[in-house]
LODREN-652853 format. One record per atom (N, C-alpha, C): x, y, z; residue in one letter. Coordinates in Angstrom, 2 decimals. Layout:
N
X / Y / Z / A
...
***
This chain:
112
84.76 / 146.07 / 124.93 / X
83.93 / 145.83 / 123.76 / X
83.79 / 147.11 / 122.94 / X
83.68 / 147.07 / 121.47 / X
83.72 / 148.03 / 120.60 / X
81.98 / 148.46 / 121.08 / X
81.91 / 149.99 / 120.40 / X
80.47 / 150.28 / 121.16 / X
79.66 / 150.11 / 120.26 / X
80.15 / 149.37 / 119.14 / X
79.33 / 148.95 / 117.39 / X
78.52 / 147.62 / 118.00 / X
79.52 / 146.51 / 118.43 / X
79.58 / 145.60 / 118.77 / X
77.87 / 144.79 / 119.24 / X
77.34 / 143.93 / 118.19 / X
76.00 / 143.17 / 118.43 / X
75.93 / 142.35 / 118.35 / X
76.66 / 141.49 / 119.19 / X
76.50 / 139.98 / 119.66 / X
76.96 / 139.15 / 118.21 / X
78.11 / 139.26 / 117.82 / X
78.70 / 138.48 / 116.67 / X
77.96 / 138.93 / 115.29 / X
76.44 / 139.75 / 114.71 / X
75.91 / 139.38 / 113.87 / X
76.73 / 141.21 / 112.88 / X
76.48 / 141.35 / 112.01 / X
76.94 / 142.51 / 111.26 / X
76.31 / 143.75 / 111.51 / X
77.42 / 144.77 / 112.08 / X
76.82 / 145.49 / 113.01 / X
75.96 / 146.67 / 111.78 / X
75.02 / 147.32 / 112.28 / X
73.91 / 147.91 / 111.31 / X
75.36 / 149.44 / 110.76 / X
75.96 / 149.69 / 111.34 / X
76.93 / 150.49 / 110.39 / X
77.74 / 149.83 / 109.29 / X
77.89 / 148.83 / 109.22 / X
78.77 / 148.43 / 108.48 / X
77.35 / 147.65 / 107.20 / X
76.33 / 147.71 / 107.72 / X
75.44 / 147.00 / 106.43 / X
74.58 / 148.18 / 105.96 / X
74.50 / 149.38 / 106.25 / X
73.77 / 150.39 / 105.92 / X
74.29 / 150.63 / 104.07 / X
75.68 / 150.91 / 104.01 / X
76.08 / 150.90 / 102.55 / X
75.48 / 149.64 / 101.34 / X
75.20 / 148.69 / 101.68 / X
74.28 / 147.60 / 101.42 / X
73.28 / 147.46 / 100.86 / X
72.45 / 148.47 / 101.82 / X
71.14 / 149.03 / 101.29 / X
70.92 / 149.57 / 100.29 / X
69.39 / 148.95 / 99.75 / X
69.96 / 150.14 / 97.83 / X
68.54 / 150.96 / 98.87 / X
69.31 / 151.92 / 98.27 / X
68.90 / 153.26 / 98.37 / X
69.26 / 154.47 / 99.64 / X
69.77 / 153.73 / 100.19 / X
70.40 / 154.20 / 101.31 / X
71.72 / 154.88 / 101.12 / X
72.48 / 155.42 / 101.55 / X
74.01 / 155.84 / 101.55 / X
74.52 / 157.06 / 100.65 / X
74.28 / 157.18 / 99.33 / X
75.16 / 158.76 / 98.44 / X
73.56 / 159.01 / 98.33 / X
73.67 / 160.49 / 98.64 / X
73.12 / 161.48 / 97.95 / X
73.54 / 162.59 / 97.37 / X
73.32 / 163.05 / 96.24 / X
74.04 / 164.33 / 95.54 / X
73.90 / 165.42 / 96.44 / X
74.65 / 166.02 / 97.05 / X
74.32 / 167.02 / 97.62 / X
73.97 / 168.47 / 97.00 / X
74.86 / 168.14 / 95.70 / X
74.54 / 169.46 / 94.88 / X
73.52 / 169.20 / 94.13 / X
72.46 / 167.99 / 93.73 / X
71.59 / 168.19 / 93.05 / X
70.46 / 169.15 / 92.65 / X
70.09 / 169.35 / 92.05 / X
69.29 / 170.57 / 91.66 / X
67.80 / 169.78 / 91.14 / X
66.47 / 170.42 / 92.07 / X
66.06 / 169.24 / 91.10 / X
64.55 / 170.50 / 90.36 / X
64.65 / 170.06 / 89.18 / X
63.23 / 171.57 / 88.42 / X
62.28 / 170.58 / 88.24 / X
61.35 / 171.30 / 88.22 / X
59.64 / 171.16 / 87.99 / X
59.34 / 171.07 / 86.46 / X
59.14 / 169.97 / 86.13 / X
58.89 / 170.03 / 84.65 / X
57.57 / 170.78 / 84.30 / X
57.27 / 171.43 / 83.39 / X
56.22 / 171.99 / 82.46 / X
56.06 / 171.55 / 81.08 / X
54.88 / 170.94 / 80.75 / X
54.89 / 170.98 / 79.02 / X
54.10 / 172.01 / 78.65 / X
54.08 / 172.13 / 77.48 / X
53.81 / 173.24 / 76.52 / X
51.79 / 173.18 / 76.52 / X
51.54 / 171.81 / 76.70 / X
49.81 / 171.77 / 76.65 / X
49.53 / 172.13 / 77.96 / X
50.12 / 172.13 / 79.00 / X
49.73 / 172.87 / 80.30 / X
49.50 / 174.73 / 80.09 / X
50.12 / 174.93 / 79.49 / X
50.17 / 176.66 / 79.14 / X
49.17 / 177.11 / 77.71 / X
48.31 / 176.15 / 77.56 / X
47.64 / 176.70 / 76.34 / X
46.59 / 177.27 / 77.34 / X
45.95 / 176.96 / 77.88 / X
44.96 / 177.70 / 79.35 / X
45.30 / 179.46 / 79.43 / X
46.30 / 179.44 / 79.45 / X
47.15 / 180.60 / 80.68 / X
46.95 / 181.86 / 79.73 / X
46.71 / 182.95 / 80.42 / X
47.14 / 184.12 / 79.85 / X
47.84 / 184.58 / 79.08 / X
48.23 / 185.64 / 78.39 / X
49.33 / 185.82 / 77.85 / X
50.68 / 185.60 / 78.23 / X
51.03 / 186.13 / 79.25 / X
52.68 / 186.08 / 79.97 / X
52.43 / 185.01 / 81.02 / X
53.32 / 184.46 / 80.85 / X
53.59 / 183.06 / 81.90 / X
54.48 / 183.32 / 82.90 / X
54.40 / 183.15 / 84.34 / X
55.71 / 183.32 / 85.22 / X
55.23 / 182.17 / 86.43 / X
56.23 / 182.15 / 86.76 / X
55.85 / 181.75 / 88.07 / X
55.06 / 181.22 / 88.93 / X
54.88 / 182.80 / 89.25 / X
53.89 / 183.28 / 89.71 / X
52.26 / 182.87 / 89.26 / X
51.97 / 183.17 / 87.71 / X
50.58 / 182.63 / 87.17 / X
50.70 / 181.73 / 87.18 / X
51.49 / 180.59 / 87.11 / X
51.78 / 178.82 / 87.30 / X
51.02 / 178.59 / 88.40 / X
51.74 / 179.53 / 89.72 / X
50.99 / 178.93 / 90.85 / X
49.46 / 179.08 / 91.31 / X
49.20 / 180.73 / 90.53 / X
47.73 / 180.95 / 90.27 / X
46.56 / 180.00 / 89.75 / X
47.36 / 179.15 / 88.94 / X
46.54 / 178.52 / 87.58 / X
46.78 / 177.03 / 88.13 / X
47.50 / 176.51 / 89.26 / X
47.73 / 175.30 / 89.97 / X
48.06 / 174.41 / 89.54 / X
49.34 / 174.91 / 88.46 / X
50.44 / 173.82 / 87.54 / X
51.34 / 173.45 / 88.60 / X
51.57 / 174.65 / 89.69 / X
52.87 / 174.11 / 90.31 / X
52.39 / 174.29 / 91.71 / X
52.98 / 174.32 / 92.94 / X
52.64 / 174.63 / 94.20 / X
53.11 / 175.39 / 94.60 / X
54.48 / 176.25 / 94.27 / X
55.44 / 176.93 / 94.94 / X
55.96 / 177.96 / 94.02 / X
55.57 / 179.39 / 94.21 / X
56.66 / 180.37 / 92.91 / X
58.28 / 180.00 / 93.16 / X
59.26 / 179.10 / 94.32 / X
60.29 / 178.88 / 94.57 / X
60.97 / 178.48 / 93.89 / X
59.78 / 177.23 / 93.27 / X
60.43 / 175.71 / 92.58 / X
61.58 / 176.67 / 91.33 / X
62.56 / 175.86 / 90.92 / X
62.90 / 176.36 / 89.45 / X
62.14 / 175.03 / 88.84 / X
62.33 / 176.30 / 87.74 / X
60.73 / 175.70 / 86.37 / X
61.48 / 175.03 / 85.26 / X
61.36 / 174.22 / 84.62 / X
62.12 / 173.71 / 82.88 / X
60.31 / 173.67 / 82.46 / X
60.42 / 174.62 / 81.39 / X
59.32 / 173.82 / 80.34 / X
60.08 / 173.22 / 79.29 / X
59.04 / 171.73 / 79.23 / X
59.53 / 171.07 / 78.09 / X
58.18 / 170.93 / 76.82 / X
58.49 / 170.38 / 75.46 / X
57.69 / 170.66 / 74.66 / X
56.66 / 169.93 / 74.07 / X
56.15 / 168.64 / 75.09 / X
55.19 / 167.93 / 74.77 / X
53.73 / 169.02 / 74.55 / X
52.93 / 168.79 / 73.09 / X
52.19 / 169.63 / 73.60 / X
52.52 / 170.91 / 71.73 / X
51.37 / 171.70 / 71.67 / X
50.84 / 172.58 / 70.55 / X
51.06 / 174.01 / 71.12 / X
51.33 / 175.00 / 70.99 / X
50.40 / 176.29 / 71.10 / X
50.05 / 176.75 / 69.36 / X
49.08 / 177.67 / 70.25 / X
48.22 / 178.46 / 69.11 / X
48.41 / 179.80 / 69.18 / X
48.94 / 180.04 / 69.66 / X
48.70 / 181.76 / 69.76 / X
50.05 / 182.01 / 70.99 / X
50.73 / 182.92 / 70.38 / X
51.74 / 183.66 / 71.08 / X
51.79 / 184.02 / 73.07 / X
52.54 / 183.66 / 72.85 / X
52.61 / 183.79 / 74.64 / X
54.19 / 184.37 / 75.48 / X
54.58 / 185.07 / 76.17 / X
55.65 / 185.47 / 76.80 / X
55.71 / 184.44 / 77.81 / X
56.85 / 183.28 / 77.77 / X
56.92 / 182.84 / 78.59 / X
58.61 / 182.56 / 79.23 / X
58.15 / 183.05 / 80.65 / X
59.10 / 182.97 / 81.64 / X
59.46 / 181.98 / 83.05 / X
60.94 / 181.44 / 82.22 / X
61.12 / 180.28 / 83.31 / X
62.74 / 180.17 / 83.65 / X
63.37 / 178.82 / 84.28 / X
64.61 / 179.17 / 84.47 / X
65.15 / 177.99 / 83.46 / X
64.35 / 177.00 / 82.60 / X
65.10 / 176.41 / 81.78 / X
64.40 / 176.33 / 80.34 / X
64.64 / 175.83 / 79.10 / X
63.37 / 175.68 / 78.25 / X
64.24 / 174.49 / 77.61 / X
63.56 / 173.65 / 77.13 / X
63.85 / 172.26 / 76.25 / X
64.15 / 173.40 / 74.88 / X
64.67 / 172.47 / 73.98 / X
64.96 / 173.12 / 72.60 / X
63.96 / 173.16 / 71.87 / X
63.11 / 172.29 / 72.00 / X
61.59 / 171.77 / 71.31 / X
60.94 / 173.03 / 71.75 / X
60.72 / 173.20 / 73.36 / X
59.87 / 174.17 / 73.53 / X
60.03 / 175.58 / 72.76 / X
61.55 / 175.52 / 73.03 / X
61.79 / 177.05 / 72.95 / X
61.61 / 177.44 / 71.34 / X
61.51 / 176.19 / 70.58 / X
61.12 / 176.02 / 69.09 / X
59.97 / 176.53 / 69.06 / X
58.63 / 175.54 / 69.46 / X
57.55 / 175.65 / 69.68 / X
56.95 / 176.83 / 70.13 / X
57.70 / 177.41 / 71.00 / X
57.10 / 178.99 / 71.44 / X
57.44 / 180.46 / 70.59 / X
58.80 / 179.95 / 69.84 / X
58.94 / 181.32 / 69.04 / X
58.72 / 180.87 / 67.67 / X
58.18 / 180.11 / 67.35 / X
57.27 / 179.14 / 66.08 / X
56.03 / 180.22 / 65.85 / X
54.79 / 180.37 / 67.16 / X
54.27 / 180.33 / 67.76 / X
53.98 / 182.03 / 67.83 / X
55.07 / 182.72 / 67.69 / X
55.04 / 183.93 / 67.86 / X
55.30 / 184.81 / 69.53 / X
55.68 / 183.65 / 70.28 / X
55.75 / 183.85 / 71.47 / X
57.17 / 184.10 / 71.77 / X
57.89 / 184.87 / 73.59 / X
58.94 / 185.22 / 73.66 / X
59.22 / 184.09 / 74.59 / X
60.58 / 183.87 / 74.41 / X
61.29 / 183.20 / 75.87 / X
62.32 / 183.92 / 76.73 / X
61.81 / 183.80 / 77.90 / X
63.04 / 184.92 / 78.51 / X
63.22 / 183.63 / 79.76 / X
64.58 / 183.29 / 80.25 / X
65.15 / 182.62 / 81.09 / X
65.29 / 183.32 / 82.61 / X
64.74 / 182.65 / 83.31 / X
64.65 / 183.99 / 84.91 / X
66.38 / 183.42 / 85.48 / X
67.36 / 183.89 / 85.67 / X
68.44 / 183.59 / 86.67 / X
67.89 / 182.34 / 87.59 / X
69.06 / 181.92 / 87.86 / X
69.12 / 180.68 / 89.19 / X
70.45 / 180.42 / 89.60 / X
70.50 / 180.04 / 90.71 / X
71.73 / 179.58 / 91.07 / X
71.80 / 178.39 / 91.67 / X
72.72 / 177.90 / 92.26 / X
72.44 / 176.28 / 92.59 / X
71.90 / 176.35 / 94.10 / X
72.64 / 177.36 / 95.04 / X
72.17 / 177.59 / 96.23 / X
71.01 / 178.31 / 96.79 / X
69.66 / 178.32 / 97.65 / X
69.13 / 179.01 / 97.89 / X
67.50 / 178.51 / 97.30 / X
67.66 / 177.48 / 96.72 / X
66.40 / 177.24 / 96.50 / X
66.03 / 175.57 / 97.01 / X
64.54 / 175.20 / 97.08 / X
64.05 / 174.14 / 98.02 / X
64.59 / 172.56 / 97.23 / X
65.38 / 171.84 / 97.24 / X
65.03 / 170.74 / 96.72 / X
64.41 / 169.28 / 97.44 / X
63.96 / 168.49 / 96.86 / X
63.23 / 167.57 / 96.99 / X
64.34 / 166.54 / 97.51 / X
***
């Protein structure tokens, strides 16, 4: 007898692909922490990380960050992340504020 083999009915390897949600996962996926722009009207001047996790936007200085640009500022701000929407990055040097992009790579950081 095959060692799959369960009494005539479809053995659970061969119905697992079947399953929605079961079977491909991207292995290279990358996955970032969104930010909008009304979360950072609060914050200090310079934004990183780091004050994200101070200020309890995010949980982890690890995560990589995208701010995107739902959302106003008023007043100039240095903000530092590893992606920015086009809106934002509008919105922040509109604004009088800097954008600086922190490095990332695909390996080495936590995903979900």
């Amino acid at each position: 007898m095959r060692p799959y083999f369960e009494g005539g009915q479809l053995p659970l390897v061969r119905k697992l692909p079947f399953v929605r949600g079961v079977g491909f996962r991207d292995p290279w996926r990358v996955q970032f922490t969104a930010v909008n722009l009304e979360r950072l009207v609060d914050l200090e001047s310079e934004v990183t990380p780091e004050t994200l996790v101070e200020a309890g936007v995010i949980k982890s200085a690890d995560e990589l960050i995208v701010i995107l640009g739902r959302g106003e500022l008023e007043r100039p701000l240095i903000v530092k992340a590893h992606r920015f929407s086009s809106s934002a990055r509008a919105k922040i040097e509109a604004a009088g504020g800097v954008v600086e992009e922190l490095p990332w790579k695909r390996g080495g950081y936590r995903t979900r």
